[in-house]
C-alpha positions as CSV (number, residue, x, y, z in Angstrom):
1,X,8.4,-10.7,4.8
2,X,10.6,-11.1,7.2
3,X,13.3,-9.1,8.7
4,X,16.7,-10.1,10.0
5,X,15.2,-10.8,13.3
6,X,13.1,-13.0,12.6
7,X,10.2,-10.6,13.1
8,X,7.4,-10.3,10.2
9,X,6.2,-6.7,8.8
10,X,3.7,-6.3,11.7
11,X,5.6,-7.1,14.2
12,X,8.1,-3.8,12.9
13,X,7.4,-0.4,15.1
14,X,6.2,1.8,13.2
15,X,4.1,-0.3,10.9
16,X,0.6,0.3,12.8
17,X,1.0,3.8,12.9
18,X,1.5,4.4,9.0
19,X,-1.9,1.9,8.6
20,X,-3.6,3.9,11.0
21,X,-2.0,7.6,9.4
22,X,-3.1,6.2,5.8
23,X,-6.9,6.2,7.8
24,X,-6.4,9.3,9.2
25,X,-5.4,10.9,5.4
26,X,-8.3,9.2,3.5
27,X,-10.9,10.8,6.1
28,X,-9.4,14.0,5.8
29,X,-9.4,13.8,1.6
30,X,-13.4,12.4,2.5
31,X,-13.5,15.8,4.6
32,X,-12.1,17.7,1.8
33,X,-14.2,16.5,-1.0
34,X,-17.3,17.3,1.4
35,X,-16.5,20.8,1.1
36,X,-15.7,21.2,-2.1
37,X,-19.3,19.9,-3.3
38,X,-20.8,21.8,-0.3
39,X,-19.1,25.0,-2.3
40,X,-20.5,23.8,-5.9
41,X,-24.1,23.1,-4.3
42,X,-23.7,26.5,-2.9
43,X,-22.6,28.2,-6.3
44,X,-25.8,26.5,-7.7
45,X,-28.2,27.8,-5.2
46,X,-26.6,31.9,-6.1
47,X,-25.0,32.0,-2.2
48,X,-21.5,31.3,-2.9
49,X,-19.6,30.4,0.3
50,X,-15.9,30.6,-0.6
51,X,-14.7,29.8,2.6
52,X,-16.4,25.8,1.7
53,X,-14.0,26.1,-1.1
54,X,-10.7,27.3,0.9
55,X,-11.5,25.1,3.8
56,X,-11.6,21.7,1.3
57,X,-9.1,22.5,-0.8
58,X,-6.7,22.9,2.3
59,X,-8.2,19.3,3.6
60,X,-7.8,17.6,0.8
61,X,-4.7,19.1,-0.2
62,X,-3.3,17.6,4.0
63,X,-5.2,14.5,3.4
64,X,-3.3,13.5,0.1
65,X,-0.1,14.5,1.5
66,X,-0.5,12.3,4.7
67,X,-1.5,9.3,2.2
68,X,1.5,9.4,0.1
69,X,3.9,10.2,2.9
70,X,2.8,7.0,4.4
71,X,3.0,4.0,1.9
72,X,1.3,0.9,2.3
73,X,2.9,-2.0,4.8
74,X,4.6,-4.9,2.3
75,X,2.6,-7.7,2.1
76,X,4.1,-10.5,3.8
77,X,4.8,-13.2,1.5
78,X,3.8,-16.5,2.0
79,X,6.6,-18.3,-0.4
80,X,8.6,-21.4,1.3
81,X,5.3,-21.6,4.0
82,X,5.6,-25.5,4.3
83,X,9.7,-25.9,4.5
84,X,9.3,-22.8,7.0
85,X,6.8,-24.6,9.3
86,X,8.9,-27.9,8.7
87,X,11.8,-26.2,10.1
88,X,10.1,-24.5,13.3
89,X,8.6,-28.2,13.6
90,X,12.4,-29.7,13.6
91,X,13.7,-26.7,16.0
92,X,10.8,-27.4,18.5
93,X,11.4,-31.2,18.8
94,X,15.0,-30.8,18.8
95,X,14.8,-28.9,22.3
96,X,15.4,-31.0,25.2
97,X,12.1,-30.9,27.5
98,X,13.2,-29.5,30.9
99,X,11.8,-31.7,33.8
100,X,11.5,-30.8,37.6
C-alpha cells in the first residue's frame, strides 16, 4: 500500500527491522521452548535442573514479547494494478526526451 509519497510498505524505514525483530523473537521463543523440555526430560530422568526451567521461561517470556511488539508489515495490495501501470505508462511517454 502505498504511502503519501508515493513509496510502498518496503520502501518505509523501519519496515525491515520489525521483519528481521519478528526473526529474532521466534528464535528466542525456539530457545525458550528448548529449555523448557530440556527441564521436563530432566525431571524424568530424577536430576531436576531448575535453572533449564528459569532460563526458558525468561526466553520465551522476551521472545513473545519482541513478537507482539513488532507486528507484521501490511501486505501491499495489489487492487487498481493495471490502471496504476496505465498511468506510469502515460507519465513516462508524456516526458519530453532530452537530446544533446
Amino acid at each position: 500500500m502505498p504511502n503519501a509519497e508515493g513509496l510502498g510498505v518496503r520502501d518505509v524505514p523501519g519496515v525491515r527491522d520489525t521483519a528481521k525483530m519478528r526473526k529474532v523473537g521466534s528464535f528466542l521463543i525456539v530457545i525458550g521452548v528448548a529449555l523448557i523440555v530440556l527441564f521436563v526430560l530432566s525431571d524424568v530422568a530424577h536430576a531436576r535442573e531448575f535453572h533449564y526451567l528459569l532460563y526458558g521461561m525468561i526466553i520465551l517470556l522476551i521472545g513473545i514479547f519482541v513478537v507482539g511488539t513488532n507486528p507484521k508489515p501490511p501486505v501491499e495490495s495489489n487492487r487498481f494494478r493495471m490502471l496504476k501501470r496505465k498511468s506510469e505508462k502515460q507519465k513516462n511517454s508524456n516526458r519530453p526526451t532530452e537530446h544533446r
